[in-house]
C-alpha positions as CSV (number, residue, x, y, z in Angstrom):
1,X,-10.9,9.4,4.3
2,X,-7.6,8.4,3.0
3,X,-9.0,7.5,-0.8
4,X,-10.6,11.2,-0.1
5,X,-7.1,13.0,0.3
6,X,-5.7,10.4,-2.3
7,X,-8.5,11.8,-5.3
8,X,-7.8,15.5,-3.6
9,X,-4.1,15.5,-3.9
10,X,-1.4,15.2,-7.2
11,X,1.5,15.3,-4.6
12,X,1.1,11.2,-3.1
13,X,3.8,9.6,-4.3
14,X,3.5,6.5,-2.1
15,X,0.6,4.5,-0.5
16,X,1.4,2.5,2.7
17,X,-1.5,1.2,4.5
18,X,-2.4,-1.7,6.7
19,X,-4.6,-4.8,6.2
20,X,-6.5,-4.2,9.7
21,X,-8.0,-0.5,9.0
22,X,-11.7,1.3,11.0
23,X,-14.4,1.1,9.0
24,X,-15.8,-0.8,6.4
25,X,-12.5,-1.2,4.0
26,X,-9.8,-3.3,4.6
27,X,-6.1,-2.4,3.7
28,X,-6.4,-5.1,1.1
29,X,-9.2,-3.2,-0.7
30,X,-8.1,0.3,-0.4
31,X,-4.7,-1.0,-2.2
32,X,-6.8,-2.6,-4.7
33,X,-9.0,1.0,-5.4
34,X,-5.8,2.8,-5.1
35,X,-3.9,0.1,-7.9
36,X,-7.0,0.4,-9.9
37,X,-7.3,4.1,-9.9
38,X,-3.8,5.4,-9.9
39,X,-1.8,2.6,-11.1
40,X,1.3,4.6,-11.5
41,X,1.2,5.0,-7.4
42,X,3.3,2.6,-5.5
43,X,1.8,0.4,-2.4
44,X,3.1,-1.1,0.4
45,X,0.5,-3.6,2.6
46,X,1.2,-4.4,6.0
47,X,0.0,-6.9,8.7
48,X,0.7,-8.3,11.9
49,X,-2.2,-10.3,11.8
50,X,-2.6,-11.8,8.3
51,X,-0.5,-13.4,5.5
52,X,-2.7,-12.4,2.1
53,X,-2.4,-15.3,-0.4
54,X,-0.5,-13.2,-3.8
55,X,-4.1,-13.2,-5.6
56,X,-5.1,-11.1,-2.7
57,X,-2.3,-8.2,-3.2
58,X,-3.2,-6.0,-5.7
59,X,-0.9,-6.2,-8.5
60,X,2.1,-3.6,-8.3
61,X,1.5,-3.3,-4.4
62,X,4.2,-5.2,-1.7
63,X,3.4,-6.7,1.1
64,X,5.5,-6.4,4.1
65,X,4.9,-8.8,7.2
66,X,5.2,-7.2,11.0
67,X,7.1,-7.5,12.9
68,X,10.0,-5.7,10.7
69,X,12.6,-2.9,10.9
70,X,12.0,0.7,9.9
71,X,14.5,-0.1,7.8
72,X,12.7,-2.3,5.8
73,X,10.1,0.0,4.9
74,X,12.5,2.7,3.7
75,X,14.1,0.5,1.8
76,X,10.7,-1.1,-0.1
77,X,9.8,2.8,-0.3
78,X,13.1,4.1,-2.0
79,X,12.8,1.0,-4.2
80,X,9.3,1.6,-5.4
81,X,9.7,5.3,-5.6
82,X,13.2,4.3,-7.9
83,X,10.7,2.2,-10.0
84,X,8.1,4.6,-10.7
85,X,10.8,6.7,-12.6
């Protein structure tokens, strides 16, 4: 659903999406679709569960480790919105 409103939308300016998802795609490959398909949008990975190895992240995308602050995740956001410009 999400790569759905992602190809049906020009107004996502920011992917953030967990590792541990329903269904048949992991976070991990969704950021790797998204990377490959709009490379100029920013991701953010996150899990509680897991620690990806760096191969695993697609490239471009950050992965952020829960537990962690809200404030963390603005802060990642605002830095790859900043970098997109």
């Amino acid at each position: 659903d999400a790569h759905t409103v992602l190809e049906e939308s020009e107004r996502i300016s920011l992917v953030v999406t967990d590792i541990s998802m329903p269904g048949s795609v992991d976070g991990l490959l969704f950021g790797t679709v998204v990377a490959e398909s709009h490379p100029a949008i920013p991701i953010i990975i996150m899990s509680g569960v897991s620690q990806p190895d760096d191969r695993d992240v697609p490239p471009g995308a950050t992965f952020i480790a829960k537990p962690f602050k809200a404030t963390l995740l603005v802060e990642e956001a605002k830095l790859l919105l900043a970098q997109r410009h």
